[in-house]
N, C-alpha and C positions, 0 to 999 in steps of 0.2 A: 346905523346903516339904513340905506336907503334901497327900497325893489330896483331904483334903476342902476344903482351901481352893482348888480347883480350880472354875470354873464353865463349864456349858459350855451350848447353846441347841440347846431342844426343835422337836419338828417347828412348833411354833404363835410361837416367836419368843420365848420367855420363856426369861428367863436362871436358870439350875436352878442350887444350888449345890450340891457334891459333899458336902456334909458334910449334907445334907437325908436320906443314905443312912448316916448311922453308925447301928452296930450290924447292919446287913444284912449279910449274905453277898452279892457281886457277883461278875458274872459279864457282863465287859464286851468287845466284840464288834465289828470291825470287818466288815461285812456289802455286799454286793452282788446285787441282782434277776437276773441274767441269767450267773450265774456257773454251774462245774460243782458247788460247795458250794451252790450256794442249797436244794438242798430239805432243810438242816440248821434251817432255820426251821421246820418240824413238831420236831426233837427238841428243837431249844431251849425251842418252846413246850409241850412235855410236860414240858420240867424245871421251868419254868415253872410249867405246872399243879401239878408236882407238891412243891413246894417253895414257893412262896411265901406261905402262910400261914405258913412256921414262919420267915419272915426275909430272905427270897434274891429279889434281885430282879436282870435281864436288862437292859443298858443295852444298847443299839443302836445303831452310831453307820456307818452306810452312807459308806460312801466310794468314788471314781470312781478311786483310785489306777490299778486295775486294769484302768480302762475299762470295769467288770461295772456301775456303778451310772448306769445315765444314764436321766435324765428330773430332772422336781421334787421334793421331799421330798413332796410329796401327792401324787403319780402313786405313788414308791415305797413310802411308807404304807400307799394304796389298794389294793396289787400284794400285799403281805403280809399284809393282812386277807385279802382277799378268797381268795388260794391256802393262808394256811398261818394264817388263824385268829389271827394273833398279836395280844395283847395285854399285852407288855409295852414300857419306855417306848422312843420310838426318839425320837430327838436329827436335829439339820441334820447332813448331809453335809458329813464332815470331810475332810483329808488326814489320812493314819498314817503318813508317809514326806515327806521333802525338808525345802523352805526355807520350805514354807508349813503345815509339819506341826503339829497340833492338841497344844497345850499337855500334853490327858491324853496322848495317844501318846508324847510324848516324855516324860512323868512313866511311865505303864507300861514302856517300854525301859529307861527308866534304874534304875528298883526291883525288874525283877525278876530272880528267882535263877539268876545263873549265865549267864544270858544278855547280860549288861552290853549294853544299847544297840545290839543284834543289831533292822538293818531287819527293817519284816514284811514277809513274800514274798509274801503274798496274803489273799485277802477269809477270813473265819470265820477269821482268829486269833483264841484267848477266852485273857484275861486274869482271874486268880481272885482276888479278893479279898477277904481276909478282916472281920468284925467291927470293925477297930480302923482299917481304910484302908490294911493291907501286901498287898502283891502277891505272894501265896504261888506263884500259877506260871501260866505261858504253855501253851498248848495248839495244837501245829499246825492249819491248817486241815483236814487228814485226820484228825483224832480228830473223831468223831462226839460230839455232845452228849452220848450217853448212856453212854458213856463216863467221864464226867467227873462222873458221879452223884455215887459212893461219896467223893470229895474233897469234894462240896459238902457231902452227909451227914456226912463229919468234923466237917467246920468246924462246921455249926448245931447238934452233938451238941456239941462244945465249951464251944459259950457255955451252955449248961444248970446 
C-alpha cells in the first residue's frame, strides 16, 4: 500500500485522495483546540505561508484522542481561523491511536524511520513527507514548527 492511495474526508464531507498531493512536500499533523501545543497553529501557518508556493502543503487532521479536540469540525475550523489565521487544508476528526484509529495514522506509524509503529503520545505530532509519498520523519509534539523549516527546505530543494 501506498500514502497515495490513501483517502481520507475534508472538513466539508468530500472524500480527498492522498495521491491528489504527489509531488508536494507534506507535512501532516495530528492537532487539538484547547491543548498546551495549540498556539503551534501561528508557526505551522507561517511554514505555511512560507513554503507553499514552492510545493509544501499542511494537512490537518484534529483528533479527540487527547480529549484537547472537542466540539464540531466547524466550531474547530472556526476556532483556527479566527485565532491563528490558518489556511491550510484540515480534514474530519480522526483517531491516531486504538481500534478505531484512521487508516493514514496507521500507514504514518508503520512507514516511518526507526520508529516502527510507536503510538502517538499526543496532539501536534507532524509527520514529513516527502515528494514521492515516503515518510522521511516524525517530529515530537515539543518541536515547534519552525524548527522543522530547514528539512522541509531539503526536501523542495531536492525535487529542483
Amino acid at each position: 500500500m501506498s500514502l497515495y492511495q490513501i483517502r481520507v474526508e475534508d472538513i466539508d464531507s468530500n472524500i480527498v485522495e492522498l495521491s491528489s498531493y504527489k509531488g508536494k512536500v507534506l507535512l501532516i499533523v495530528n492537532t487539538a483546540t484547547t491543548c498546551f501545543f495549540t498556539p503551534q497553529y501561528e508557526g505551522l501557518q507561517d511554514l505555511y505561508n512560507k513554503y507553499k508556493e514552492k510545493g509544501f502543503e499542511i494537512l490537518d487532521f484534529p483528533s479527540n484522542n487527547f480529549k484537547d479536540a472537542k466540539g464540531t469540525i466547524d466550531e474547530i475550523n472556526e476556532f483556527c481561523v479566527k485565532n491563528y489565521q490558518t489556511e491550510f487544508k484540515r480534514f474530519k476528526k480522526v483517531e491516531v491511536n486504538g481500534d478505531d484509529e484512521s487508516i493514514l495514522f496507521t500507514y504514518l506509524k508503520r512507514h516511518e524511520k526507526g520508529l516502527f509503529n510507536q503510538k502517538i503520545k499526543w496532539n501536534f505530532t507532524k509527520f514529513l513527507v516527502d515528494q514521492n509519498g515516503k515518510v522521511i520523519r516524525r517530529y515530537a509534539p515539543m518541536v515547534k514548527p519552525e524548527k522543522i523549516a530547514k528539512d522541509i527546505e531539503k526536501l523542495l530543494n531536492n525535487n529542483k
